[in-house]
N, C-alpha and C positions, 0 to 999 in steps of 0.2 A: 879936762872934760868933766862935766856934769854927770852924777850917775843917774840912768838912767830906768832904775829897779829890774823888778824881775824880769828876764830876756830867755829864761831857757832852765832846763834841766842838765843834772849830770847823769852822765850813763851810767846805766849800773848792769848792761848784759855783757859777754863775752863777746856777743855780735853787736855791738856798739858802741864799747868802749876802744877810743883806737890807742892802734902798740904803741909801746912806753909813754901812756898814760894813766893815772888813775881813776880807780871807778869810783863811784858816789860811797860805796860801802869801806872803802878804802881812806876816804878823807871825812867822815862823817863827826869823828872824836875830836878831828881838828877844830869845831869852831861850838857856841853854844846855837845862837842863835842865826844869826847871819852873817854871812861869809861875803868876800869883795874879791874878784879876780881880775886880773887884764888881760886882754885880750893877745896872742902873742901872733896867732895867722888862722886864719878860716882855709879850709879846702874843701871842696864841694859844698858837703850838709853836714860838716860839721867843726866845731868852732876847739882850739888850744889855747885856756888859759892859765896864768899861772896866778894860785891864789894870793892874794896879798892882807897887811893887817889892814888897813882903811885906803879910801879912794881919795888923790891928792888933791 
């Protein structure tokens, strides 16, 4: 699939990051600029992805 740019934010509250995930303050040193995730499953209003280096 084509990327489609920016789609969203990462959480960075205690009341919105969900369990055993990390928050935006947590993976921030991982990238410089721009970071590429996939998508792994959405439930309700919000979405689990796992970061990766480039989009295939």
């Amino acid at each position: 699939l084509e990327s489609v740019g920016k789609v969203g934010y990462v959480a960075n509250s205690t009341h919105t990051v969900a369990r055993g995930t990390k928050s935006a303050g947590r993976i921030y040193d991982q990238f410089e600029e721009t970071i590429y995730c996939e998508v792994a499953f959405i439930v309700k209003d919000t979405v689990i992805a796992k970061i990766i280096d480039s989009p295939m």
